[in-house]
C-alpha positions as CSV (number, residue, x, y, z in Angstrom):
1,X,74.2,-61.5,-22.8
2,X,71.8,-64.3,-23.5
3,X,68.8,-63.7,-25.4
4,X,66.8,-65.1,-23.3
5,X,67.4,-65.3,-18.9
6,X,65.8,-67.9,-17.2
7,X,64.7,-66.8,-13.3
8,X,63.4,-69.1,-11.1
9,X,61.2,-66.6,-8.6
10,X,60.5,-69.2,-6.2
11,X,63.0,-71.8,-5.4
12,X,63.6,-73.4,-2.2
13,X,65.9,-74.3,0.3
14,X,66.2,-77.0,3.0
15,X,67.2,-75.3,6.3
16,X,70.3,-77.5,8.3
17,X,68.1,-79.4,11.4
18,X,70.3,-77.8,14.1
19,X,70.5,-74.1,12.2
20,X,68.5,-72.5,15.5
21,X,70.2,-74.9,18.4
22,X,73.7,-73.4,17.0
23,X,73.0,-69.3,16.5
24,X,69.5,-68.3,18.2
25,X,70.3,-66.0,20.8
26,X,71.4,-66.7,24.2
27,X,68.2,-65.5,26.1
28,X,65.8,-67.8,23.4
29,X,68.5,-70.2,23.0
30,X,67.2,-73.4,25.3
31,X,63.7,-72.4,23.2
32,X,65.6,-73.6,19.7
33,X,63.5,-75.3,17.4
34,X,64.9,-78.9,17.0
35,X,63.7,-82.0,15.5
36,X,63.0,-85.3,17.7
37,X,61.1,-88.5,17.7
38,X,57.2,-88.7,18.7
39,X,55.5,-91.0,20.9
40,X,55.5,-93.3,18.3
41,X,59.2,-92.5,17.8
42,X,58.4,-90.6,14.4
43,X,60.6,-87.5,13.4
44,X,58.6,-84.1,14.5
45,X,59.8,-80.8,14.8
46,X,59.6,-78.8,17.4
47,X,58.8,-75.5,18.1
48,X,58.8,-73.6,21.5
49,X,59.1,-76.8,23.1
50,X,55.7,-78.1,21.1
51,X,55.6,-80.4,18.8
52,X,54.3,-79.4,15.3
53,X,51.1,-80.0,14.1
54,X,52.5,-80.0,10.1
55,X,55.9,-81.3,10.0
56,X,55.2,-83.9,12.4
57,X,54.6,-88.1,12.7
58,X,57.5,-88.7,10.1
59,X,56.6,-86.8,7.2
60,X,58.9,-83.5,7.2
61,X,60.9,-84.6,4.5
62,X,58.2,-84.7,2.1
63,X,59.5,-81.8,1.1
64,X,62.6,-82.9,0.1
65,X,60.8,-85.5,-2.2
66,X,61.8,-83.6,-5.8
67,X,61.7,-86.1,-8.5
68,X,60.7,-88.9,-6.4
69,X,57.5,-90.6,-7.5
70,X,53.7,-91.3,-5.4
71,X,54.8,-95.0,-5.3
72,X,58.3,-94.1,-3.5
73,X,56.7,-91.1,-1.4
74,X,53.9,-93.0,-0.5
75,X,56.2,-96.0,0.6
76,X,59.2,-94.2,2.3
77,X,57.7,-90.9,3.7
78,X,54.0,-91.8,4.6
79,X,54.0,-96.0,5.5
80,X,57.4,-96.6,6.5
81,X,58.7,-92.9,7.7
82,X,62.2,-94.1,6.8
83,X,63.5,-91.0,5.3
84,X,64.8,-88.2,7.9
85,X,65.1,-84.5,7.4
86,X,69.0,-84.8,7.7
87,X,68.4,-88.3,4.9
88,X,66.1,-85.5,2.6
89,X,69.2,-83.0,2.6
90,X,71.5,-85.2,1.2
91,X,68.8,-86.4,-1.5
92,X,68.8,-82.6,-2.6
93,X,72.4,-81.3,-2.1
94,X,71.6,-78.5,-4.2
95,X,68.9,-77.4,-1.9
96,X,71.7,-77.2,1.3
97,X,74.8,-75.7,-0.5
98,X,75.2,-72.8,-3.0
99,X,77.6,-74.2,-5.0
100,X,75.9,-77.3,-5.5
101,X,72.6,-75.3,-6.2
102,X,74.7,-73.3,-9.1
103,X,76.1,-76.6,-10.4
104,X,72.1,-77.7,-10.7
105,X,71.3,-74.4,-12.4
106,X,73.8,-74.8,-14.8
107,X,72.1,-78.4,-15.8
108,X,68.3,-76.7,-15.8
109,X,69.7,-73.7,-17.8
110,X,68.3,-71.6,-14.9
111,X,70.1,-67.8,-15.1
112,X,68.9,-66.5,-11.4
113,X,66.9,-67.8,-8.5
114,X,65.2,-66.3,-5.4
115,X,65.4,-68.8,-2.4
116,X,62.4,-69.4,0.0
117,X,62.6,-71.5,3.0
118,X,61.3,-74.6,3.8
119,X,60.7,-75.3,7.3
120,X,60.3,-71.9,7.4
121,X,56.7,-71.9,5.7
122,X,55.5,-73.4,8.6
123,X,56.8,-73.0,12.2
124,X,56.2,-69.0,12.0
125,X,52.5,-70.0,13.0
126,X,53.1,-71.6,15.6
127,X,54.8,-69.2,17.3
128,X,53.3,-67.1,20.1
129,X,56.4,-65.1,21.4
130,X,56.5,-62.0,19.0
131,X,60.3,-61.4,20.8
132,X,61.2,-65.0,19.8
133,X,59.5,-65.0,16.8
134,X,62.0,-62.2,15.6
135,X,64.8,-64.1,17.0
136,X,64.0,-67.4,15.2
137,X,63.6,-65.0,12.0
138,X,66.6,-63.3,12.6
139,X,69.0,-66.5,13.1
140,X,67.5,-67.7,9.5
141,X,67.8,-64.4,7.6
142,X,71.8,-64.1,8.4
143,X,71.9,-67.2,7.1
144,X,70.2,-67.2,4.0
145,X,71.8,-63.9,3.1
146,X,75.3,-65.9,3.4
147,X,74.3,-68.7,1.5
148,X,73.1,-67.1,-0.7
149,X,76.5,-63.7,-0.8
150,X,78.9,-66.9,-1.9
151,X,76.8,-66.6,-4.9
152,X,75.7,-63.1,-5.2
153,X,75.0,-62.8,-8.6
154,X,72.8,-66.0,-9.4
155,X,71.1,-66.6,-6.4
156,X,69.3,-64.4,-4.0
157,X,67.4,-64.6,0.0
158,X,63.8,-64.5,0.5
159,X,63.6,-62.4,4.5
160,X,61.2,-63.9,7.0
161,X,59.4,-61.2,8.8
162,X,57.9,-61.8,12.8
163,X,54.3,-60.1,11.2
164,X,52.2,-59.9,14.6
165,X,55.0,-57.9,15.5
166,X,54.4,-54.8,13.3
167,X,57.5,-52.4,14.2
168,X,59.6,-55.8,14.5
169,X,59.0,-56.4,10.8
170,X,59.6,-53.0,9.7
171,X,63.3,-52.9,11.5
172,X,63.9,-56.5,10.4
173,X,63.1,-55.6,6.6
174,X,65.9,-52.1,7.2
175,X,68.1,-54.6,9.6
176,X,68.6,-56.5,5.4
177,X,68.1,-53.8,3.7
178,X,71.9,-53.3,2.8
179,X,72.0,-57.0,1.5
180,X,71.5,-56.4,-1.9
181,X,68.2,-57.4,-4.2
182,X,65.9,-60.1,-2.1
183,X,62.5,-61.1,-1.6
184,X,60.8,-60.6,1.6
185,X,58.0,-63.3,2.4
186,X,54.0,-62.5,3.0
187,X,52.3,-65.5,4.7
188,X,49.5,-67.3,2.1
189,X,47.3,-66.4,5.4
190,X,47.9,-63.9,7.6
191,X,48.5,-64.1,11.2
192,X,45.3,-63.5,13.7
193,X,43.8,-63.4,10.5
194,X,43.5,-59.9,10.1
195,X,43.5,-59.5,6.9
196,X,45.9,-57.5,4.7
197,X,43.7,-54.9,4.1
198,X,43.5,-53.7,7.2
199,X,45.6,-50.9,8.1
200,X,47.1,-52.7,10.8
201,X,49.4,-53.8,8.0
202,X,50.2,-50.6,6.7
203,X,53.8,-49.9,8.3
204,X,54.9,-53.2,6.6
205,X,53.3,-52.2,3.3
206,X,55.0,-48.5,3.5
207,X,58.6,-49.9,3.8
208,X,57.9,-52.4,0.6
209,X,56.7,-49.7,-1.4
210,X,60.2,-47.7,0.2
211,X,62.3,-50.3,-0.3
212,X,60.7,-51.0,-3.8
213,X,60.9,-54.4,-3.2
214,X,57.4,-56.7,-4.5
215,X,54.7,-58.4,-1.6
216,X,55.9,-62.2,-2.3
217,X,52.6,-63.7,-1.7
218,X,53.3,-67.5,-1.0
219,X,52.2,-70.0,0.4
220,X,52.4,-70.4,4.4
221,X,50.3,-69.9,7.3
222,X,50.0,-67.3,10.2
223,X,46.3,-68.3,10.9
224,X,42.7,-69.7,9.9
225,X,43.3,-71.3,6.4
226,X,40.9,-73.7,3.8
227,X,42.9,-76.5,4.3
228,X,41.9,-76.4,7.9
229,X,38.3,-76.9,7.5
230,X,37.8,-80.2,9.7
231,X,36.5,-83.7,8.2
232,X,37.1,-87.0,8.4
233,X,40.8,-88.3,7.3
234,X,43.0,-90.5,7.6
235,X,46.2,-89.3,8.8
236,X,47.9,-86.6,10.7
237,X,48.4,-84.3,8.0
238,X,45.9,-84.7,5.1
239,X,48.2,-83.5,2.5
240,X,46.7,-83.9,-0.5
241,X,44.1,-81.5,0.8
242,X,46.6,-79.0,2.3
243,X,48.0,-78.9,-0.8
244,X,44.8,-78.3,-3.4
245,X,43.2,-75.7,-0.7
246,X,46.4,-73.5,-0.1
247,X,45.3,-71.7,-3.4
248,X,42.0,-70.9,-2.0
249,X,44.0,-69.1,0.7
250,X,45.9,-67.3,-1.3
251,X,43.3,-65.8,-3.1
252,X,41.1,-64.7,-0.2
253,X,44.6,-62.8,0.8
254,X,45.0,-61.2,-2.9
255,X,41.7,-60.7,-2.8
256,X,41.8,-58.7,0.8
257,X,44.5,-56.1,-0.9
258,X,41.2,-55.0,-3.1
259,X,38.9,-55.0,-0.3
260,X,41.1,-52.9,2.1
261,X,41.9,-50.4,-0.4
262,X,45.6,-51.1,-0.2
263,X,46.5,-50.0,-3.5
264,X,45.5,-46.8,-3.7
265,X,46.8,-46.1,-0.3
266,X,50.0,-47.5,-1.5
267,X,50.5,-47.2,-5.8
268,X,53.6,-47.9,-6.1
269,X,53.5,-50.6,-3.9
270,X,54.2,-54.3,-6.0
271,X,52.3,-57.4,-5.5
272,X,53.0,-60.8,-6.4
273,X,51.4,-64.3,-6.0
274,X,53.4,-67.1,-5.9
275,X,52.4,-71.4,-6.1
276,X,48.9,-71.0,-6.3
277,X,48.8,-71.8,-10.0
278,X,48.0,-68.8,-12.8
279,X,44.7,-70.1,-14.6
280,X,42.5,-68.8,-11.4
281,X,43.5,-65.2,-12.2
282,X,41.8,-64.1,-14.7
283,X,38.6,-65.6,-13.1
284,X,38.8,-63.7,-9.9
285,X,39.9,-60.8,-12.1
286,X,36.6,-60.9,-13.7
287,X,34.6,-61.5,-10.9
288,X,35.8,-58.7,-9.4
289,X,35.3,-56.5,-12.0
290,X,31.6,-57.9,-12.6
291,X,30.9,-57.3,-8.7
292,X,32.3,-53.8,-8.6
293,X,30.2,-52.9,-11.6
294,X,27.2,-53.3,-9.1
295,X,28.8,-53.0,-5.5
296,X,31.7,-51.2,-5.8
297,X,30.3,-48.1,-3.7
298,X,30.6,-50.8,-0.8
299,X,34.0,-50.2,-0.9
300,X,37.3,-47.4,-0.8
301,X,38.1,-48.8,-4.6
302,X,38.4,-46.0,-6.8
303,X,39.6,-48.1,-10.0
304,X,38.0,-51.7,-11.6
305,X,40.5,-54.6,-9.6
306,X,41.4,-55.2,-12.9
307,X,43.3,-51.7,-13.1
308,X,44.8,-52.3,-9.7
309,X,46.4,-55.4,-11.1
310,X,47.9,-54.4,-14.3
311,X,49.4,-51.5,-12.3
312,X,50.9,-53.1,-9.4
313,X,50.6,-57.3,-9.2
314,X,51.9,-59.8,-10.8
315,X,51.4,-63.9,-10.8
316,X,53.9,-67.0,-10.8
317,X,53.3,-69.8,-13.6
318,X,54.3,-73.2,-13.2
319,X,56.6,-74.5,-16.2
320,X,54.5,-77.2,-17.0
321,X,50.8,-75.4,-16.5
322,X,49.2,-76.1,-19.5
323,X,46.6,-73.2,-19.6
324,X,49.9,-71.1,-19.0
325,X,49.6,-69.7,-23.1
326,X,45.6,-68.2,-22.2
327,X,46.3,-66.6,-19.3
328,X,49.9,-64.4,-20.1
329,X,47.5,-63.5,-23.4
330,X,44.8,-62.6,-21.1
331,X,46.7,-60.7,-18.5
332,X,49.6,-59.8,-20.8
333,X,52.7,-60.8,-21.2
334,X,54.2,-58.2,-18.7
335,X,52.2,-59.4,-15.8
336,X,53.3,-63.2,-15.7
337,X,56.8,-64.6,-14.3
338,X,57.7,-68.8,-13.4
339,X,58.5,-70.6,-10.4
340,X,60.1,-73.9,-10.0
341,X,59.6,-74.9,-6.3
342,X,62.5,-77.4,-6.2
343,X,63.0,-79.7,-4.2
344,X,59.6,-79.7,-3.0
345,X,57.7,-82.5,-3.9
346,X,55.2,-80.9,-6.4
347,X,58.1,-79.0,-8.2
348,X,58.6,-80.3,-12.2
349,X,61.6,-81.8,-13.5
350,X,63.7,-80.3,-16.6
351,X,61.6,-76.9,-15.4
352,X,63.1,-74.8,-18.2
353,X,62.7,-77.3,-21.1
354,X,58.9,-77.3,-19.7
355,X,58.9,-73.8,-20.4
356,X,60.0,-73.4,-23.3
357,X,57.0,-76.0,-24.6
358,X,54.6,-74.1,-22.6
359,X,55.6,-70.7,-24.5
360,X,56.8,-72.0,-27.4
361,X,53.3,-70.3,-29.6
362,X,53.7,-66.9,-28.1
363,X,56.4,-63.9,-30.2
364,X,59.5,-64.0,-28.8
365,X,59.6,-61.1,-26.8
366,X,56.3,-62.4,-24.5
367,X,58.5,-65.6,-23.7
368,X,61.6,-63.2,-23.0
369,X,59.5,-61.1,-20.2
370,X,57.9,-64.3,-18.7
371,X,60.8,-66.3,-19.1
372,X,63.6,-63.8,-17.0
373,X,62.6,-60.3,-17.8
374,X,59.5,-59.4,-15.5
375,X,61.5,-60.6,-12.5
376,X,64.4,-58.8,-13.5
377,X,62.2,-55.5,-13.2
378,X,60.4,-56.8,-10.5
379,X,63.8,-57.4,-8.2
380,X,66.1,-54.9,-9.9
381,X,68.6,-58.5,-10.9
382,X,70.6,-56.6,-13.3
């Protein structure tokens, strides 16, 4: 065995355009989500018939913009809108077929990855129809589980759950549940925005803790969110602030397991936060703390946050973040794993090489858990 495995906790994938026009059921089936042109005859896709307010007016495949630079984006995705979903694809074959994702992993020295969606961070909110919400969720999680089976040992699914519907999500998560290790997604913002310490959510939260499987905290949207807040701009989608504010949403979500008392409901119950950065944890650890000092009888909390987290949560680095060092001292090196994010367009490249550098000053056995061995715990990959 190596000395050291490299896992990649949240890679992505970029979902074939016609995936739900081929398998959704036959009763949702002329309700497939599709891509098509715009008024302005710009690619949008479309979701229950209505077009999307995100990957809309040309600009999908942004997200299959790894390794391209602002100059080229800026030119081919956001002026010119000459690069199609389909075109994005076969930019990134390693994002569309296992094999070709293994041979990429091989080249990045990357041991193991879990496999997020793409498109699927973003049509679940604008879905209405709980019933075709689980079928659109269903027709994506067979096949994510068979891309990723023709690979079984290196590469592993990330489940979508229909959340407003609770008892859906709960047969959805057993309907997998003989699939081997995976990930099951938790929107960045949950849907109504109820938030997740409410305990509306607790059925969902009761069959992670079963399963043993950890709350993947990512990015995505099922409601109100930051990078919603209305101002002036200048384009459909303002994306450099969508993607700077989708942190803040994240943490008001982590921040709602405290509030709602979810951990001591559920301790065994494992939590952790994905592409929001790392350096903002051990501030909102201490500001917790500071605030329970003085108003913790205002809630259910019967420990400091800062307890709750080194006993059940966990936090993504990026490769390259430079305060990467301070904060897997400050939290320890047992609470920290990495995330690569190919082929979106913020994701690093040579991620592995980055992370050595970034852990090169810690002992041997801190860059060992960070680099492979927390997420081998945390996903049972052995």
């Amino acid at each position: 065995m190596k000395d050291i495995i490299y896992i990649d906790v949240d890679g992505h994938i970029l979902e074939p355009p016609d995936l739900w026009q081929r398998n959704l059921e036959q009763e949702y089936r002329d309700r497939a989500m599709y891509f098509d042109k715009d008024a302005d005859g710009l690619e949008t896709w479309i979701v229950d018939g209505k077009p999307h307010g995100f990957l809309a007016h040309g600009t999908s495949a942004n997200m299959a913009t790894f390794n391209k630079s602002q100059k080229w984006r800026k030119e081919n995705i956001f002026e010119k809108h000459a690069i199609s979903w389909e075109e994005g694809r076969a930019m990134n074959p390693g994002a569309c077929d296992p094999d070709e994702r293994i041979k990429l992993m091989d080249h990045e020295e990357i041991d193991k990855s879990i496999l997020f969606p793409s498109l699927g961070l973003d049509w679940p909110a604008a879905v209405k129809d709980p019933g075709l919400m689980a079928a659109y969720c269903r027709v994506y999680n067979d096949w994510i589980v068979d891309f990723c089976s023709r690979q079984r040992e290196r590469l592993f699914p990330t489940v979508l759950l229909p959340w407003p519907d609770i008892e859906g999500s709960v047969k959805e998560m057993r309907r997998n549940s003989g699939v081997g290790p995976r990930s099951i997604m938790c929107p960045g913002v949950p849907f109504d925005d109820v938030p997740y310490g409410d305990i509306q959510w607790d059925p969902i939260w009761r069959e992670y803790q079963e399963e043993d499987i950890p709350v993947a905290l990512h990015v995505s949207s099922g409601g109100t969110h930051a990078s919603g807040i209305r101002y002036p701009k200048r384009e459909p989608t303002p994306t450099w602030w969508s993607f700077s504010a989708n942190t803040m949403d994240i943490q008001l979500s982590f921040m709602s397991f405290f509030q709602g008392n979810v951990f001591d409901r559920f301790p065994n119950l494992k939590l952790l936060v994905l592409e929001s950065g790392c350096l903002w944890m051990p501030f909102i650890l201490e500001r917790m703390d500071e605030k329970y000092e003085i108003l913790g009888f205002t809630t259910d909390m019967t420990l400091r946050p800062s307890e709750y987290f080194q006993r059940q949560c966990w936090i993504a680095m990026d490769p390259d973040d430079e305060f990467a060092s301070f904060v897997i001292q400050y939290l320890g090196p047992d609470k920290v794993v990495w995330a690569y994010d190919y082929p979106h367009s913020d994701s690093p490249t040579d991620p592995v090489k980055n992370l050595k550098k970034t852990l090169k000053d810690l002992p041997q056995e801190a860059q060992r858990k960070v680099a492979g061995g927390n997420a081998i715990g945390l996903y049972d990959l052995l």
